[in-house]
Backbone bond lengths (Angstrom), bond angles and torsions (degrees), N, CA, C in turn:
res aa  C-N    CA-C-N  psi(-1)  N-CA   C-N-CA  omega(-1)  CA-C   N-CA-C  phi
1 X - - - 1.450 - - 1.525 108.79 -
2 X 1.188 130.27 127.49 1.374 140.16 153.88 1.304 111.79 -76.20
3 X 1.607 89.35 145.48 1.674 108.06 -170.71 1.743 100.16 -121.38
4 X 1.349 113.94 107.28 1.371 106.85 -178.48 1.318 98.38 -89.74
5 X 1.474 104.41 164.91 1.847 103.83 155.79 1.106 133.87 -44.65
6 X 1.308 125.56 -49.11 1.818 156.21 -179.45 1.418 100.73 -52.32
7 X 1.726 120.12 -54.72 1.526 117.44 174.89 1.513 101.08 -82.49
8 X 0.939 143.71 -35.49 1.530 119.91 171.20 1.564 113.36 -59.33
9 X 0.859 123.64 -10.63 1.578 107.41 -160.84 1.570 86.83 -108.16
10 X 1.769 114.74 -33.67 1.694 109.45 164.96 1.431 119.10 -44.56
11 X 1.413 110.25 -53.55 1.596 116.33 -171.05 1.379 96.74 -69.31
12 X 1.294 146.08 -29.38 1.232 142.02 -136.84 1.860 87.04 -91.50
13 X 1.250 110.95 -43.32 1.709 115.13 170.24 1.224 115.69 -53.21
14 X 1.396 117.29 -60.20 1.236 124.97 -175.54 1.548 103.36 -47.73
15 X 1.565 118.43 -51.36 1.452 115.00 174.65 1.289 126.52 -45.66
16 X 1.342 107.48 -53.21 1.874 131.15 -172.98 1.549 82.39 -62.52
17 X 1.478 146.16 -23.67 1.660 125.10 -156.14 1.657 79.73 -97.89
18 X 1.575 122.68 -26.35 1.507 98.15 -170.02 1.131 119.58 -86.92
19 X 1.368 116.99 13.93 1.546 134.64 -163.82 1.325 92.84 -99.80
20 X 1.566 118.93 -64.66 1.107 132.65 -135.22 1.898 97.23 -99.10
21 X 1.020 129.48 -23.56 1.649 134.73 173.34 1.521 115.15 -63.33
22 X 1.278 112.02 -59.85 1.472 127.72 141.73 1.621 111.98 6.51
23 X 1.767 69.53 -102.81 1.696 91.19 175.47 1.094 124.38 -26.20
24 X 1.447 115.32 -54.92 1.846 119.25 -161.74 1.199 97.75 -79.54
25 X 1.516 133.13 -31.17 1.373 129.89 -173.95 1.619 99.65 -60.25
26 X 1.488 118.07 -60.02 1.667 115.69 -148.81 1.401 105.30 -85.18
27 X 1.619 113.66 -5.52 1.694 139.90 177.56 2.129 93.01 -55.01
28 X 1.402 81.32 -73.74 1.967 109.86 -170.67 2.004 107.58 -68.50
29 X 1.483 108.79 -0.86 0.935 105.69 -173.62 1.441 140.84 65.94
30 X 1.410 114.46 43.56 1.448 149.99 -158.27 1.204 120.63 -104.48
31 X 1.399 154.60 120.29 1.319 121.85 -156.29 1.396 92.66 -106.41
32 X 1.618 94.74 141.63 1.801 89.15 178.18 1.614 89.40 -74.27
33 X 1.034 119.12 -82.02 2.300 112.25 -157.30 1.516 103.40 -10.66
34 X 1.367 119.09 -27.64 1.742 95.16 -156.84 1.880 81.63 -110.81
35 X 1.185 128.80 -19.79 1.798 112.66 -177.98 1.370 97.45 -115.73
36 X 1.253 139.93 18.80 1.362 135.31 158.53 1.460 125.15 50.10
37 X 1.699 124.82 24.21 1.421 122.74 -144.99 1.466 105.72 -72.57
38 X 1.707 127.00 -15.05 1.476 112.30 171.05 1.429 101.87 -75.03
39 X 1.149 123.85 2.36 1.882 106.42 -175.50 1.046 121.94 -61.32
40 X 1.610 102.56 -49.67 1.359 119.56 -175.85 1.380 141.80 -65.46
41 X 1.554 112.37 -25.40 1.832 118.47 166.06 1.306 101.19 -88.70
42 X 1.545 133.40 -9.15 0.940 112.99 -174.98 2.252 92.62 -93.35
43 X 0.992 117.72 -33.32 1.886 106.91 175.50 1.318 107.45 -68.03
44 X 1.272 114.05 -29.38 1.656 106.87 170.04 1.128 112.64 -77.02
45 X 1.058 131.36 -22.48 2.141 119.02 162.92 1.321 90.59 -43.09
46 X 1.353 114.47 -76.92 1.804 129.77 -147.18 1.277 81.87 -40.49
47 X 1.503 112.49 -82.48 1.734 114.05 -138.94 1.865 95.56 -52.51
48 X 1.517 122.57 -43.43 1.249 111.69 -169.58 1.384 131.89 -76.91
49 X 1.464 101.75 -26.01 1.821 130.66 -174.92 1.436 119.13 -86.41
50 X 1.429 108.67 -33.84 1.477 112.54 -156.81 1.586 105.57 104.18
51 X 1.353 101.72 158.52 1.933 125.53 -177.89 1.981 94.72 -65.00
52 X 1.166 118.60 -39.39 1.581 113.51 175.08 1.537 122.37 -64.25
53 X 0.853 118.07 -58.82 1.563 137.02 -173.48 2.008 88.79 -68.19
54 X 1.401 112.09 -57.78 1.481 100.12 164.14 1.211 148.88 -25.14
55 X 1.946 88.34 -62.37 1.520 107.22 166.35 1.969 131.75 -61.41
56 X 1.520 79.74 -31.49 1.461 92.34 176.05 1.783 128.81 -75.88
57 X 1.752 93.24 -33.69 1.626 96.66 171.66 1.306 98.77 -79.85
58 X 1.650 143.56 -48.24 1.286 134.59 -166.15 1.570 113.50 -73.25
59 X 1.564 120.74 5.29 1.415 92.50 162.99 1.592 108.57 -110.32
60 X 1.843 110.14 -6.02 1.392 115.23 167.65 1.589 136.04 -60.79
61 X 1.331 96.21 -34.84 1.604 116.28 -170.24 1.255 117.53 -45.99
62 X 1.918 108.30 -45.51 1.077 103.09 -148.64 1.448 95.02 -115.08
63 X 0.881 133.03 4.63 1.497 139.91 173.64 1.641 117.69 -94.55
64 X 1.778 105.08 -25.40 1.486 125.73 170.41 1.700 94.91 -66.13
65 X 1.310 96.30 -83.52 1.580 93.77 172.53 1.555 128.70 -35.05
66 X 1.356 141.56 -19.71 1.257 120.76 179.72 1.292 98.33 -100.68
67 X 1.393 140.02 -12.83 1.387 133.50 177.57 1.494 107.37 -85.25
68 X 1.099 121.74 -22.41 1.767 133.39 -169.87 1.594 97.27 -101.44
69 X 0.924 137.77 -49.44 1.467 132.67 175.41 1.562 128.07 -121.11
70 X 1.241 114.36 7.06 1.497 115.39 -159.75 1.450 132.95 67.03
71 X 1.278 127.51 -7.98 1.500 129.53 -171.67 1.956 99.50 -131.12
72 X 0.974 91.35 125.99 1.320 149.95 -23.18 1.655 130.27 -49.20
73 X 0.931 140.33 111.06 1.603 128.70 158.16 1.473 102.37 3.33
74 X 1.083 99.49 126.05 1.858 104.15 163.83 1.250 119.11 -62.71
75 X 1.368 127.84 -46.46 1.312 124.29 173.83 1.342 112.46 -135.69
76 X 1.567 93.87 171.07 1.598 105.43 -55.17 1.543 152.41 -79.59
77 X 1.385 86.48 43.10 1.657 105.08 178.81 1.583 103.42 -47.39
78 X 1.874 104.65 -80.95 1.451 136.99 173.81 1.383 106.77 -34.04
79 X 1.053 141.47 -52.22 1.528 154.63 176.45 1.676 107.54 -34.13
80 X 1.539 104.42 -67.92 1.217 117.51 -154.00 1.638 100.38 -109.82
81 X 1.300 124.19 13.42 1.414 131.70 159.69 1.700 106.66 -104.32
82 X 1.118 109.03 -8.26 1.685 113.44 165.82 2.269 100.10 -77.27
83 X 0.949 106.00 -42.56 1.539 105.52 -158.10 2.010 82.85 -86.62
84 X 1.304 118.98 -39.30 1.644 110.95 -156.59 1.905 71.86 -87.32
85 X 0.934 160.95 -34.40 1.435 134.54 175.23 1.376 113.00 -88.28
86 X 0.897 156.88 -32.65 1.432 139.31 126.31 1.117 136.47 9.74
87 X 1.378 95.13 -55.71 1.871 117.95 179.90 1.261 97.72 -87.82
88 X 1.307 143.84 -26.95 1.420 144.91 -177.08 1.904 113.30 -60.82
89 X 1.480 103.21 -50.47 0.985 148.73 -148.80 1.787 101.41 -88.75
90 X 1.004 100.68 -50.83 1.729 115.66 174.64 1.065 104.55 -90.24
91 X 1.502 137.22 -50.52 1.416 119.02 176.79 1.431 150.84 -59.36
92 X 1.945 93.90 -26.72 1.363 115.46 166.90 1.630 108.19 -72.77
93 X 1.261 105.26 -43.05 1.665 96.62 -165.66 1.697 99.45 -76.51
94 X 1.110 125.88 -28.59 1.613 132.00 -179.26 1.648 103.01 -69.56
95 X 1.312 137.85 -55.40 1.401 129.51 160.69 1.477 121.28 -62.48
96 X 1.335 136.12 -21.75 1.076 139.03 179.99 1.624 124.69 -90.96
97 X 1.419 97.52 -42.79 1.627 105.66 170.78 1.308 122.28 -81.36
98 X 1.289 106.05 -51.81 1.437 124.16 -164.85 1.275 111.74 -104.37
99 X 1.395 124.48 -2.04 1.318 118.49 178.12 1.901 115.49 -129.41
100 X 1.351 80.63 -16.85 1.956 112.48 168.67 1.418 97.69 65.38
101 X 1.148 128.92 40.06 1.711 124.46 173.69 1.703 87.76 -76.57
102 X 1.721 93.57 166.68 1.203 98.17 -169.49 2.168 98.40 -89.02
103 X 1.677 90.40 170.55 1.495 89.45 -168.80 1.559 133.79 -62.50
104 X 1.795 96.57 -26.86 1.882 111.89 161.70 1.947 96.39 -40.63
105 X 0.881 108.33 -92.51 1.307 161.45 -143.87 2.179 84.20 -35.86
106 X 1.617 86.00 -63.21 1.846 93.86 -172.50 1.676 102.81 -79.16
107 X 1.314 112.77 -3.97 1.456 117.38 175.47 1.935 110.64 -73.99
108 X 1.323 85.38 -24.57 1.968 94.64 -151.94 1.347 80.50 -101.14
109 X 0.923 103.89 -52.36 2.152 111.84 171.76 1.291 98.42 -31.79
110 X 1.480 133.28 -101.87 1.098 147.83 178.68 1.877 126.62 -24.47
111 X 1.397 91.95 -30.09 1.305 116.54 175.66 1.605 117.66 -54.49
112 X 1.332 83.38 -64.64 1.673 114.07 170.55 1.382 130.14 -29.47
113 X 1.737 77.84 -70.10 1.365 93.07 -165.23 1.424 103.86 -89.12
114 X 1.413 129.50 -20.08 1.491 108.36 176.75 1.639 122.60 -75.57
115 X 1.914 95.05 -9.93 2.081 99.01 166.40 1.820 104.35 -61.76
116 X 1.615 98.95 -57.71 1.264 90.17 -174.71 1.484 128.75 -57.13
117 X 1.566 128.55 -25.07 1.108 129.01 145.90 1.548 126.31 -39.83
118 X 1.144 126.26 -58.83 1.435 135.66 159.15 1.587 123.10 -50.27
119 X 1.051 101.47 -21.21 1.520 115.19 174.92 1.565 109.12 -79.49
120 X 1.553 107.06 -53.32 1.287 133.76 177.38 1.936 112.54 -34.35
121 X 2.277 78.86 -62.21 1.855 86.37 -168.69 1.408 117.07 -83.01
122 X 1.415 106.96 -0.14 2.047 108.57 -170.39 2.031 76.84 -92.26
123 X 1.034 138.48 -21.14 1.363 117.01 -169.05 1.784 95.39 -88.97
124 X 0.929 121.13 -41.58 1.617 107.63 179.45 1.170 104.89 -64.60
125 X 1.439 137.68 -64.86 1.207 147.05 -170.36 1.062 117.99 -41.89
126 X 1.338 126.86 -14.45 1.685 139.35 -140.98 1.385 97.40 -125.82
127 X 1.663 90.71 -46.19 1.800 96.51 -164.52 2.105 97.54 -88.71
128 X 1.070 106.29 -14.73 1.851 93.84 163.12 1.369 118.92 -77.64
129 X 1.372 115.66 -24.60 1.550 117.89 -179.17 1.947 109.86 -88.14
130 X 1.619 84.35 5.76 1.981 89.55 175.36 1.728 125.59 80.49
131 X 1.887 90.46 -0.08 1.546 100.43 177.04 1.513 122.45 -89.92
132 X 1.337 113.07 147.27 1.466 88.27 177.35 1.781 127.48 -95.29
133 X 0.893 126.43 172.71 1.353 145.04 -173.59 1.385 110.61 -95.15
134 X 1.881 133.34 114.01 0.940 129.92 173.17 1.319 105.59 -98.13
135 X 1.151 103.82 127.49 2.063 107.27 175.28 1.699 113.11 -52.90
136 X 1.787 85.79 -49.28 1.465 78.95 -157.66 2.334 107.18 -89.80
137 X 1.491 93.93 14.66 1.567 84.34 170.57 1.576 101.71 -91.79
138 X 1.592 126.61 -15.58 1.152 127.72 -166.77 1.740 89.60 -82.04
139 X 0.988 134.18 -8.85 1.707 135.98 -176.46 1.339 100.78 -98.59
140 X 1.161 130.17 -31.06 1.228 131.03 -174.46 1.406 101.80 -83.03
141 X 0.944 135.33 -59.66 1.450 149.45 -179.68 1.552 100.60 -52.19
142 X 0.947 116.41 -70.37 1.962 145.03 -162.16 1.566 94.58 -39.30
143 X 1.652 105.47 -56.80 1.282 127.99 -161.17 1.217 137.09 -121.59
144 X 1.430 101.94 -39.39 1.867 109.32 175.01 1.538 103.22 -81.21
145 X 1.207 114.45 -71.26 1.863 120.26 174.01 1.277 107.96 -39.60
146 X 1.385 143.17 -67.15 1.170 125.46 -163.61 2.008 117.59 -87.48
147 X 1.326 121.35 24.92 1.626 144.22 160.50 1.214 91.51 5.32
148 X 1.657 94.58 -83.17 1.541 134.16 -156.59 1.778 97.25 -44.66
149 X 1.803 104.36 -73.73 1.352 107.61 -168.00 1.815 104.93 -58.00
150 X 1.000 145.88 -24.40 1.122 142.10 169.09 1.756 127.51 -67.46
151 X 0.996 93.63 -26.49 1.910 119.28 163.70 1.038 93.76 -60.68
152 X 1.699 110.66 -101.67 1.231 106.74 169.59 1.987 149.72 4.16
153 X 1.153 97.11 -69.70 1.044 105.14 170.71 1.487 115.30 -65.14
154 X 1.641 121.52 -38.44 1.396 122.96 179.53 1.641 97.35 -73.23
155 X 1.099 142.49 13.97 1.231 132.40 173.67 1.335 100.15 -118.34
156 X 1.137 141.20 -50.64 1.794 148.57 -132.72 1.647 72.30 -97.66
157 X 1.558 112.65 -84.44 1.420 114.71 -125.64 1.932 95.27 -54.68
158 X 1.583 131.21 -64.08 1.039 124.27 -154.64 1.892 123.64 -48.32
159 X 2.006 90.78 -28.82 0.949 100.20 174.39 2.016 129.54 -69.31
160 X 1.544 90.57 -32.33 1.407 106.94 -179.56 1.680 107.83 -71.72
161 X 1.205 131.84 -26.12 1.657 138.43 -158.57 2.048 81.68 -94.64
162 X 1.252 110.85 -67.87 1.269 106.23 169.89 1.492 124.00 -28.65
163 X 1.297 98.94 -60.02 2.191 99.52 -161.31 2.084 89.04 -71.84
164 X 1.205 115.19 -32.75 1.558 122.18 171.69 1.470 103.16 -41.19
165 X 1.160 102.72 -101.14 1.348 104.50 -171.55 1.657 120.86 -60.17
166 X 1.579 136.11 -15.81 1.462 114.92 151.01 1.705 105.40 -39.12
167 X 1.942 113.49 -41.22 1.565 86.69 -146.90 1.766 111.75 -92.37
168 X 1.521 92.15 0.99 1.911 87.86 152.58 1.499 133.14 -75.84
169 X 1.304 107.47 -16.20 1.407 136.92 -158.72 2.244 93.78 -78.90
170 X 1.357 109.70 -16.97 0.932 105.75 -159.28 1.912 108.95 -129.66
């Protein structure tokens, strides 16, 4: 993969938005778990960047953020929101670019599978530190708590990758 200047300084936004969304949310008193605001620059890499540039901002975001502000907690919140955005991040741009599914479709894809990733790494992570792993708080969390940020995103992102690329198109 080549790394031009032009896409570094793209991803480098996408980063600064996962820094900076965060922020304004827990600033105004917003909870990120239930509005999810790093989710979103990091699925807009994928769909706009490619599954690489994806993978690379979604395992940065959230690990930048807990060393730069504390939130998320590094562990193992921060830990295992590096691997479940990662997978967010690579999966959309890997079904969307490279595989041309439509944007619902690699949105809900990506969706998915980066809970079950997160699901995946809070159970190792959990179970080396000798704690245990509740299935069903990871469902509650995964799915019921974050509603809102999952709305959201099924509204913002398809529309935002869309009005994007019409306005290169022109």
């Amino acid at each position: 993969m080549k790394f031009t200047t032009k896409d570094m300084v793209k991803a480098s936004i996408f980063l600064a938005l996962g820094l900076l969304i965060p922020y304004v949310f827990h600033l105004t008193g917003l909870p990120g778990p239930i509005f999810l605001p790093m989710h979103i620059p990091v699925l807009l890499c994928g769909f706009l960047m490619g599954p690489q540039y994806g993978l690379m901002i979604g395992f940065i975001t959230p690990l930048l953020n807990a060393f730069l502000t504390g939130m998320p907690p590094l562990y193992p919140v921060g830990i295992s929101m590096a691997f479940e955005l990662a997978t967010y991040g690579f999966t959309a741009g890997w079904l969307y670019k490279n595989r041309r599914m439509n944007v619902f479709v690699s949105l809900i894809a990506a969706m998915l599978l980066g809970r079950v990733i997160a699901g995946t790494a809070n159970y190792i992570i959990l179970g080396f530190a000798g704690k245990k792993y509740v299935f069903q708080v990871f469902l509650m969390s995964a799915f019921v708590k974050a509603i809102w940020g999952i709305i959201i995103q099924l509204a913002l992102i398809p529309v935002t990758v869309k009005a994007i690329e019409n306005g290169r198109e022109r």
